[in-house]
SERO-4910 file (N, C-alpha, C, O; in steps of 0.05 Angstrom, whole numbers):
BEGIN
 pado doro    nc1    nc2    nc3   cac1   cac2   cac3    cc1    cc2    cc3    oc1    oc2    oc3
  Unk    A   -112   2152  -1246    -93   2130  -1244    -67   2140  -1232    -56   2162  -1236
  Unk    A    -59   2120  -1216    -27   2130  -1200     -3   2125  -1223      1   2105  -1237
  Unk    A      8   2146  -1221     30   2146  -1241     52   2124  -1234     49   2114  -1212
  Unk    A     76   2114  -1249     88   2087  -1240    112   2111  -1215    117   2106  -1192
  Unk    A    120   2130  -1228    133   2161  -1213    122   2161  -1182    139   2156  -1165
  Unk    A    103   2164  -1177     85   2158  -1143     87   2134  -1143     97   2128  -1121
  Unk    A     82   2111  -1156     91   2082  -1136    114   2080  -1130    118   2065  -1111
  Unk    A    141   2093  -1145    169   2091  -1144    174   2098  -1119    190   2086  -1105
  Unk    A    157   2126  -1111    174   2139  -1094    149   2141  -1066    151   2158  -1048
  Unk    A    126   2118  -1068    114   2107  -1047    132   2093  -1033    134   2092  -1009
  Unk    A    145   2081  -1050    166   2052  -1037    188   2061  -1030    199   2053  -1010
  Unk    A    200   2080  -1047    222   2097  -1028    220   2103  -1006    235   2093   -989
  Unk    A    201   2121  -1002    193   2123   -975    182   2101   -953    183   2108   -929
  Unk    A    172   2076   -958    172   2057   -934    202   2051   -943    209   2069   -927
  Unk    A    216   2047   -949    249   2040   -947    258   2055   -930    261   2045   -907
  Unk    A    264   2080   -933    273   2097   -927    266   2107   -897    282   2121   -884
  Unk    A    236   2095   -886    223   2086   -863    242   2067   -852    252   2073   -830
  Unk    A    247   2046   -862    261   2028   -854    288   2032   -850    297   2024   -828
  Unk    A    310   2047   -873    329   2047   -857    332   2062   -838    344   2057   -817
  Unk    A    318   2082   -844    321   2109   -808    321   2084   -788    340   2079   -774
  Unk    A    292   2065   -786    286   2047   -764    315   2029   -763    323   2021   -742
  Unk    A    326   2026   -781    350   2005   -777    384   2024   -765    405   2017   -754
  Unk    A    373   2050   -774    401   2062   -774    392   2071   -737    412   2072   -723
  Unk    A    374   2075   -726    361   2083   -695    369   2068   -684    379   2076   -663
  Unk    A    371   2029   -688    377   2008   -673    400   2005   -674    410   1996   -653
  Unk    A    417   2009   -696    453   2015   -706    462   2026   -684    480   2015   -671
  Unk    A    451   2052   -677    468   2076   -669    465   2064   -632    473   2080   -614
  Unk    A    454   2040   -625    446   2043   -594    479   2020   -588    484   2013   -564
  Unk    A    496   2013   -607    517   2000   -602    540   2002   -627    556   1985   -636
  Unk    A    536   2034   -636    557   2042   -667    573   2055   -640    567   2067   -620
  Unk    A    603   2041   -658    629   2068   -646    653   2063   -664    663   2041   -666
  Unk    A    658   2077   -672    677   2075   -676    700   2049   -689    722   2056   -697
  Unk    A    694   2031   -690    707   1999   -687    699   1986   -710    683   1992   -728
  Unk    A    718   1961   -707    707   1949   -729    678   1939   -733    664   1940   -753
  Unk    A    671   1928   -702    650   1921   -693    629   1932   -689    606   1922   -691
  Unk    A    637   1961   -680    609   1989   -684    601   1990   -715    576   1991   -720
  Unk    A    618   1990   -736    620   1998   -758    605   1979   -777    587   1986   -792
  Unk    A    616   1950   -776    603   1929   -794    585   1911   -774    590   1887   -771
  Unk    A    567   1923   -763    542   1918   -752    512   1910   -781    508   1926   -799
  Unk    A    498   1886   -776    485   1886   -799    467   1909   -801    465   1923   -822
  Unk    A    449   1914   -774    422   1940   -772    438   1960   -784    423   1976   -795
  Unk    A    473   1967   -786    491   1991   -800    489   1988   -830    488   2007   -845
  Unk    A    490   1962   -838    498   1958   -855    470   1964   -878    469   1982   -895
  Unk    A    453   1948   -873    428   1942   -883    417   1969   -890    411   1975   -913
  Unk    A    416   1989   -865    408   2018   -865    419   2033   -883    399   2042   -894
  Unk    A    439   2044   -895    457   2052   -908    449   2036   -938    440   2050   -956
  Unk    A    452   2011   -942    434   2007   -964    412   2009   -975    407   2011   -999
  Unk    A    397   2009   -957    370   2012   -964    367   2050   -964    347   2059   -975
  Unk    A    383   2065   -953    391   2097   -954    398   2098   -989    392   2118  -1001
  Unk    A    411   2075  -1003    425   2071  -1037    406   2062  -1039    400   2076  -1057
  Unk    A    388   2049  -1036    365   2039  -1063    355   2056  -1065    356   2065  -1088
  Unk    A    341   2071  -1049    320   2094  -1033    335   2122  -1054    321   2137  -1068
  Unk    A    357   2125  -1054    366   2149  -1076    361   2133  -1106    357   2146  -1127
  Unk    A    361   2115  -1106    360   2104  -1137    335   2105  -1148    330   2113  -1170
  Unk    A    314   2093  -1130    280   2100  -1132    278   2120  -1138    272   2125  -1162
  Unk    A    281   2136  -1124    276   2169  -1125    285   2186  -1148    271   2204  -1157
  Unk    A    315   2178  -1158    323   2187  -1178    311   2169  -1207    315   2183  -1227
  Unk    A    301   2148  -1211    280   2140  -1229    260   2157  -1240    255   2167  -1262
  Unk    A    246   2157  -1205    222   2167  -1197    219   2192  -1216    200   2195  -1232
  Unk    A    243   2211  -1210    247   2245  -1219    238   2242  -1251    220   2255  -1260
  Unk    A    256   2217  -1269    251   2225  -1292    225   2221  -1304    222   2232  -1326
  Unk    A    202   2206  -1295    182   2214  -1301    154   2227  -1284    131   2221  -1290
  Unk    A    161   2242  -1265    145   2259  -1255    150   2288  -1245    167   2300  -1258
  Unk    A    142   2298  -1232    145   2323  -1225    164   2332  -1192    165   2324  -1168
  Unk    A    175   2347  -1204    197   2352  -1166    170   2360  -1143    166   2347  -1122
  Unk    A    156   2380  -1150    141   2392  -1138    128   2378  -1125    120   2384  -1103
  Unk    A    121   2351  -1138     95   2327  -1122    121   2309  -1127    120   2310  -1151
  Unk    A    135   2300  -1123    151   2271  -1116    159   2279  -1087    157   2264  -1067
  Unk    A    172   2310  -1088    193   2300  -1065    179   2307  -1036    187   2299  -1014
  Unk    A    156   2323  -1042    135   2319  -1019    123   2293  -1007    115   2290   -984
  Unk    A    122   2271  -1033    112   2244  -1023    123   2232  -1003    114   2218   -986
  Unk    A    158   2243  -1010    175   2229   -991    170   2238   -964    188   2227   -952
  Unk    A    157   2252   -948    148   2264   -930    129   2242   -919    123   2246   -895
  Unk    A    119   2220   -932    100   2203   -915    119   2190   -899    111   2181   -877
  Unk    A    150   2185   -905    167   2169   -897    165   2177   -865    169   2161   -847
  Unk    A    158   2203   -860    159   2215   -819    128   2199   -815    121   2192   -792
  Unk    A    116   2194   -833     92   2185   -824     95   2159   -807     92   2156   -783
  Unk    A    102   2136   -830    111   2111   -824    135   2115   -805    130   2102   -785
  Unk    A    152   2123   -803    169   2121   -784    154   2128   -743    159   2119   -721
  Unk    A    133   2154   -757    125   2170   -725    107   2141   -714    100   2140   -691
  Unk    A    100   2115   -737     68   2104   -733    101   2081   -726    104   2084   -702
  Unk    A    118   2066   -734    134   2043   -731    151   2049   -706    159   2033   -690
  Unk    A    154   2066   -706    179   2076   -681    171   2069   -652    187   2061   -635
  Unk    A    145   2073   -649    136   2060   -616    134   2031   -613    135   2019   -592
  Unk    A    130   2021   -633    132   1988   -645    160   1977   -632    165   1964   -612
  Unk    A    174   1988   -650    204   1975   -645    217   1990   -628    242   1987   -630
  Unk    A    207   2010   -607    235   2026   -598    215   2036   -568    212   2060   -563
  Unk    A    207   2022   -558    186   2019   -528    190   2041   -518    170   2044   -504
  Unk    A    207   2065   -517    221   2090   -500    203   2112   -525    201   2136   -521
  Unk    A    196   2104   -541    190   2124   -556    156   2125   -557    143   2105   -561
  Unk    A    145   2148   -555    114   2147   -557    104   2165   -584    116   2178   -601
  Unk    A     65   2156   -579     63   2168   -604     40   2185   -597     21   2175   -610
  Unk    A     30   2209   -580     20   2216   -560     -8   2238   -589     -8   2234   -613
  Unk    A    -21   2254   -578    -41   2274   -595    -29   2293   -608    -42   2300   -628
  Unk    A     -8   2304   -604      2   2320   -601     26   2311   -637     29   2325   -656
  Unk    A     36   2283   -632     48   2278   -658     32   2268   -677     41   2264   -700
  Unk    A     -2   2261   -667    -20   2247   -683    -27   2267   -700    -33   2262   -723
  Unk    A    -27   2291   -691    -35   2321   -706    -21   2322   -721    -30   2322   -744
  Unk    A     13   2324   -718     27   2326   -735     26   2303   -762     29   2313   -785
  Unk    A     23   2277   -759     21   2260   -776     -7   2265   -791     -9   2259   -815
  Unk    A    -25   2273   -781    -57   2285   -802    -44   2305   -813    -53   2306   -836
  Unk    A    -28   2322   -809    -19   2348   -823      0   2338   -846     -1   2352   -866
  Unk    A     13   2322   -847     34   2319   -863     14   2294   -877     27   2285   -897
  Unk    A     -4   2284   -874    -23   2268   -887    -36   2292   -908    -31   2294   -932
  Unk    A    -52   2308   -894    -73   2327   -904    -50   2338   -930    -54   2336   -954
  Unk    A    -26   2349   -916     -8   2363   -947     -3   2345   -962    -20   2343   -979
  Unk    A     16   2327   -962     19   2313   -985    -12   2310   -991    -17   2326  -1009
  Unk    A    -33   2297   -983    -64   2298  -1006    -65   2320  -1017    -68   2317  -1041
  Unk    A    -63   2351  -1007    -60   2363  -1021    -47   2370  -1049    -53   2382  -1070
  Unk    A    -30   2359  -1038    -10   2374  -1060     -9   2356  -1088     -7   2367  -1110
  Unk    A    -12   2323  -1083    -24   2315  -1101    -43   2321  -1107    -43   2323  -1132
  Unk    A    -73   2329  -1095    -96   2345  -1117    -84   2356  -1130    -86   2351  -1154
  Unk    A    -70   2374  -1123    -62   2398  -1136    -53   2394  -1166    -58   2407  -1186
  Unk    A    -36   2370  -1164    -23   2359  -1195    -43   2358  -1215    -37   2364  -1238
  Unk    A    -73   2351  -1206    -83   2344  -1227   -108   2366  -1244   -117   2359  -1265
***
């Protein structure tokens, strides 16, 4: 059974997917200004960066550092698989698909390993 600790910090990590994706679309019109600054994709990102520490720090008190903060590592997953979606200049070629089976394969690992 999945501990409530791994669903906490499953969902951290698609958040945390999300604001990178929101803080990427921020940064193509952030400067400086009032208007760079209180941008919503700025805004939204940065919060969801505060829930995403609050999950996580839940998360800690009932599970293990060793297997939580590796989970958060799926977050490059979802980001390497969402990023060509929303951001057309960006690809997702063999070469990063390897990388995303590797960082798949460890975290599975490393959860076996917990048990």
């Amino acid at each position: 059974m999945v501990s409530k600790s791994v669903l906490l910090v499953f969902c951290a990590s698609l958040l945390l997917s999300c604001a990178q994706l929101l803080l990427k679309r921020a940064s193509g019109s952030f400067a400086l200004t009032f208007a760079g600054i209180f941008q919503l994709e700025l805004i939204l990102g940065i919060a969801l960066l505060g829930v995403t520490a609050v999950l996580f720090i839940i998360a800690l008190r009932g599970g293990e550092l060793t297997v939580l903060y590796p989970l958060m590592a799926t977050s490059y997953v979802w980001v390497a698989i969402a990023s060509p979606i929303f951001f057309p200049s960006d690809s997702l070629n063999a070469l990063k698909l390897a990388g995303i089976g590797s960082i798949i394969l460890g975290v599975y690992s490393i959860a076996r390993g917990n048990r």
